[in-house]
C-alpha positions in Angstrom: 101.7 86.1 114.2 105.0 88.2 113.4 106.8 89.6 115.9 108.4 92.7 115.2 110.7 92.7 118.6 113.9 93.3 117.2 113.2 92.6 113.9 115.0 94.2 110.7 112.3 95.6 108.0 113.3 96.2 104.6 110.8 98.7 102.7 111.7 99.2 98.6 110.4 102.8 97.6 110.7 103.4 101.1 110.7 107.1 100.4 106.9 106.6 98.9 103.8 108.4 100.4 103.3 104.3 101.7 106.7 103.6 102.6 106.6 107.0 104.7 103.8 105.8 106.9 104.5 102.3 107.4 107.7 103.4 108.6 106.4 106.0 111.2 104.1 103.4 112.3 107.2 101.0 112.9 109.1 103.7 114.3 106.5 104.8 116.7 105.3 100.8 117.9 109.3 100.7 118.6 109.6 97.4 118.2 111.6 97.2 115.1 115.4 97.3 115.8 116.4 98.4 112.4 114.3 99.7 109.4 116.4 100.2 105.6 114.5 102.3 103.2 115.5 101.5 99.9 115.3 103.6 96.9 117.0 105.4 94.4 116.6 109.0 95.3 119.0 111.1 97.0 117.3 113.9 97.6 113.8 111.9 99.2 116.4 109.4 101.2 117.7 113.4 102.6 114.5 114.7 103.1 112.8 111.3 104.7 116.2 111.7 107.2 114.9 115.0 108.3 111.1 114.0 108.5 112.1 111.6 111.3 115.4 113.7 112.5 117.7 111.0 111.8 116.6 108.1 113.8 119.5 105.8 114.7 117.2 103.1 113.7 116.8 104.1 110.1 119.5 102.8 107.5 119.0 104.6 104.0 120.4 102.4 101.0 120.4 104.3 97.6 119.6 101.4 95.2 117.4 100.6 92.0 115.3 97.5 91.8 116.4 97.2 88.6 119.7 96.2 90.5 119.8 92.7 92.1 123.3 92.7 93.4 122.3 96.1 95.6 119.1 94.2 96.7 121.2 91.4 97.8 123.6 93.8 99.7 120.9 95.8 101.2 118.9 92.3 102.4 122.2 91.4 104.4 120.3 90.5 107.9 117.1 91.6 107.0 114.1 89.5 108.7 110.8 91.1 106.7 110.7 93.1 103.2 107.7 95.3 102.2 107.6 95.8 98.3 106.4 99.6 97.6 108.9 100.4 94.7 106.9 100.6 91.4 106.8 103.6 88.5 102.6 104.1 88.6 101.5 106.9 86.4 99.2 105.2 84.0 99.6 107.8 81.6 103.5 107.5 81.5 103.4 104.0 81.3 101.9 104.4 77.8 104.7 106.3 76.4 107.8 104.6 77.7 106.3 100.9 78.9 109.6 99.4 79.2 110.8 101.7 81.6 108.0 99.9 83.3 108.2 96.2 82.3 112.3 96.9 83.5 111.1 98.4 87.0 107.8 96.3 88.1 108.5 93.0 86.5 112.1 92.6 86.4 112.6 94.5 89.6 110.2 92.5 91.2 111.6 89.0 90.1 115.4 90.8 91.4 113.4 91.2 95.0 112.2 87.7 94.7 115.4 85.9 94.3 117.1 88.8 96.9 114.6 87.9 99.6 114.8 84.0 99.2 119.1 84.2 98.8 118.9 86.3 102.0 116.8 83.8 103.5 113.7 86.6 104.6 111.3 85.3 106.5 108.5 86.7 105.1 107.3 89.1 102.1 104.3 91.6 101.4 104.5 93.1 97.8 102.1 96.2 97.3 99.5 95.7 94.1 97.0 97.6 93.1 93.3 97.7 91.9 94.7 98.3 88.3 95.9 94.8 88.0 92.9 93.5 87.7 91.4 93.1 84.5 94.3 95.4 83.4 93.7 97.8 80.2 96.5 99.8 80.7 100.2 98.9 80.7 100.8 100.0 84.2 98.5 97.4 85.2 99.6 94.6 83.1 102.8 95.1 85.0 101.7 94.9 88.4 99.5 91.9 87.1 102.6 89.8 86.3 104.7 91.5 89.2 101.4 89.7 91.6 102.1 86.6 89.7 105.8 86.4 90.4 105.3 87.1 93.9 102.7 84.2 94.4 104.9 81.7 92.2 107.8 83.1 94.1 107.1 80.9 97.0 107.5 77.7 94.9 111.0 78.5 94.6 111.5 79.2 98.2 109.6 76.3 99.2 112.2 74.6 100.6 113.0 77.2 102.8 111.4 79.6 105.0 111.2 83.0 103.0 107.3 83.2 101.7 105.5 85.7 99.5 102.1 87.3 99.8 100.1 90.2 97.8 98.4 93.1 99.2 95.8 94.8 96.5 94.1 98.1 97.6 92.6 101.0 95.7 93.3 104.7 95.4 95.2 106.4 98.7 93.5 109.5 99.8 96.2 112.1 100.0 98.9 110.2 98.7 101.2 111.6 96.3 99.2 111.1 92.6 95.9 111.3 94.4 93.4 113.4 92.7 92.7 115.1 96.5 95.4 117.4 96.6 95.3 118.1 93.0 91.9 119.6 93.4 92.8 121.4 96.9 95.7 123.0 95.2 92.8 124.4 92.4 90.4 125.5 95.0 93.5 127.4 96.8 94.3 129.1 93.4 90.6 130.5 93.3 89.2 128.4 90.2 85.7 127.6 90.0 85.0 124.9 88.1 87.3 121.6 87.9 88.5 118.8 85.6 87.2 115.4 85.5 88.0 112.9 83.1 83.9 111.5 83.1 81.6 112.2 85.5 80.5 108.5 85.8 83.8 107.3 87.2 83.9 106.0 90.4 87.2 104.7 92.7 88.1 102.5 96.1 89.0 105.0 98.5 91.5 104.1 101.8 93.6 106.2 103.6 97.3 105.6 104.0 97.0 104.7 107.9 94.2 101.8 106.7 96.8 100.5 103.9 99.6 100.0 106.7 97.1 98.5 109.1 96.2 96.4 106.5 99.6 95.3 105.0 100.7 94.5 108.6 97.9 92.5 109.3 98.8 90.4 106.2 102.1 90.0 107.3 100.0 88.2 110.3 97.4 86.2 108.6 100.2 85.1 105.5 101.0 81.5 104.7 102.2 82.3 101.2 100.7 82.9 97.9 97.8 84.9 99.1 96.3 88.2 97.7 94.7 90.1 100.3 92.2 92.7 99.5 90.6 95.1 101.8 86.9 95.7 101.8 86.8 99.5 101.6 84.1 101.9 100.1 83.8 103.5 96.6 83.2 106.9 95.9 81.7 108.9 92.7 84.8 111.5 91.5 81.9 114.3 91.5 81.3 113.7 95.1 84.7 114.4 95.7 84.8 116.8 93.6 81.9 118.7 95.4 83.4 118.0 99.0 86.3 120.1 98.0 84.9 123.1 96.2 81.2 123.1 96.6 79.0 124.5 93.8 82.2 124.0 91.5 81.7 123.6 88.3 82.7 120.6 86.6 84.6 120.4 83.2 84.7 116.8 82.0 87.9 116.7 80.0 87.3 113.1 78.7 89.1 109.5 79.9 93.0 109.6 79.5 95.3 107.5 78.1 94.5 103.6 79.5 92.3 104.8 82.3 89.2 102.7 83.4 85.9 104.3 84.4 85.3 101.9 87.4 88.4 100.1 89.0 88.2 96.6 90.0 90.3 94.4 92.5 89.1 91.2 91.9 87.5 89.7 88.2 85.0 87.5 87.8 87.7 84.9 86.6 89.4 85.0 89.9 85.8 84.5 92.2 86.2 80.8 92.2 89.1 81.5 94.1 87.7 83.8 96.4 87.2 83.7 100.0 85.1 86.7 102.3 86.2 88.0 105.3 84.4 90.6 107.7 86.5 93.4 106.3 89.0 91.5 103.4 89.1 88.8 100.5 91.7 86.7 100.3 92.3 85.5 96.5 93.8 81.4 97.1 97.1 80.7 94.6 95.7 78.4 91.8 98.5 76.1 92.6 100.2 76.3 96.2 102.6 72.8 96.3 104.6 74.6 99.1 101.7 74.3 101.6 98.8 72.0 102.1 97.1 74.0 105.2 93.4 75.4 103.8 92.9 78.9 104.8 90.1 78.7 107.8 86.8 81.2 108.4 86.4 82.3 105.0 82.9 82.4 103.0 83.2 81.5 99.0 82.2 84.7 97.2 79.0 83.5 94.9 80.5 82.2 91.2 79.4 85.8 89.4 80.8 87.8 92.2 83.3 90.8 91.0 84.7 93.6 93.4 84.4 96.7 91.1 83.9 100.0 92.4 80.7 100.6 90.9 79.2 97.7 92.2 80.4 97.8 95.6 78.3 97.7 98.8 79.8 100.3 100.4 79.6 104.3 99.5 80.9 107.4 101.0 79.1 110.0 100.7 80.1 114.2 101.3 80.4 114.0 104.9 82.3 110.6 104.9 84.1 111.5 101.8 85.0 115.1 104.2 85.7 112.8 107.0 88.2 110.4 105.5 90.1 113.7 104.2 90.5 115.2 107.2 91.5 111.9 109.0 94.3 111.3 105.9 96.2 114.7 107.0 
């Protein structure tokens, strides 16, 4: 278990719709003595000052990824990191994919070889359900950032800094999320809204979920892990009805190097699988720094994949209403 009495947290993109709320969670447990958010922002760093009225706690570092000598700097005493930073508009990605491959590949090996110079103890780096099976460049990106974080640790493994992954899906609410896209339509009056194909489906968590969640992999860690919630999946026109009912919908076709049906975890990666009541944890193919099996797990069956449209769990309008309301 990790103790965060006194500890010094680190969060990259900590001016994020994430980084915001795992930070209010630390700040309001209290345990944390010090808390950096790092990102390159001015005017977010300013306004994430006034969201929690200047805690003495905070310490605000304006810095790139892209830049390993400020992550070094900024690691200076620092006891656990939480990778957030990423650029994650799928569409974007297509048009200027270096800009990317710079941020979420080499920024994430510069965090790497920060955290183990800086001797942290332990690291969660945020994925997502597009790195699985990725189409799109965005998701090729975060699939090698995963894989540099995993073979991270065998570079640290003669010390004590380690490396996990958390994967989770779509973040009701979050900055990006469809959900206030469509409330800010309803507000304007429209009647009928756009959706890309009305077949799609997504994972659906809230923000407070995806803290709980990377926190409790900071617990259950060893190194080399990718930990992915089981949440539900919903259909975009349920959503779609939740927020306007009796709207009209106007499909406006699949953009560039979006999926119909996200997935977290292949069929290529099942063999590797373990369940848990309410996660899957996806074993390092090779994990040389450790030789501990990972205990109470169930093998997933060999065909198993975690796609949304095949999931076993659904939310449906008044779940779908509920887990809105609880996201504000």
């Amino acid at each position: 278990m990790v103790s965060w009495q006194g500890a010094s947290v680190l969060v990259t993109g900590g001016t994020g719709s994430f980084g915001k709320a795992f930070i209010r969670r630390l700040l309001n447990d209290g345990e944390a003595r010090r808390i950096v958010v790092y990102s390159r922002d001015e005017l977010k760093q300013y306004e994430v000052r006034q969201l929690f009225n200047n805690d003495p706690r905070l310490r605000f570092f304006i810095g790139d990824v892209r830049d390993k000598s400020r992550l070094q700097r900024a690691m200076h005493g620092v006891d656990y990191v939480v990778h957030a930073a990423a650029l994650k508009q799928v569409d974007t990605a297509e048009y200027n994919p270096f800009e990317f491959v710079q941020t979420n590949i080499v920024g994430s090996q510069n965090v790497i070889d920060a955290c183990i110079d800086a001797g942290i103890k332990r690291v969660v780096a945020l994925s997502t359900d597009k790195a699985s099976s990725p189409i799109n460049l965005y998701g090729a990106t975060k699939l090698c950032a995963d894989k540099l974080f995993v073979a991270g640790n065998h570079y640290a493994a003669g010390s004590e800094t380690r490396f996990s992954v958390v994967r989770y899906g779509n973040v009701v609410g979050s900055r990006g999320s469809v959900v206030p896209f469509f409330k800010k339509l309803a507000a304007e009056g429209v009647t009928k809204l756009p959706i890309t194909d009305v077949r799609m489906t997504r994972f659906w968590i809230t923000l407070p979920q995806a803290v709980q969640f990377v926190l409790d992999a900071f617990d259950r860690m060893r190194g080399g892990e990718l930990y992915v919630p089981r949440i539900p999946s919903m259909r975009i026109t349920d959503l779609a009805q939740v927020i306007l009912p009796d709207a009209e919908i106007e499909v406006i076709g699949i953009r560039p190097g979006e999926k119909l049906h996200e997935e977290m975890i292949s069929a290529e990666d099942a063999y590797r699988t373990l369940r848990f009541s309410d996660h899957y944890v996806v074993q390092p193919v090779i994990s040389e720094w450790g030789d501990k099996p990972i205990e109470g797990g169930e093998p997933v069956p060999g065909d198993f994949v975690y796609r949304s449209d095949v999931n076993d769990q659904w939310l449906d309008g008044p779940a779908l209403q509920t887990m809105i309301d609880s996201s504000k």
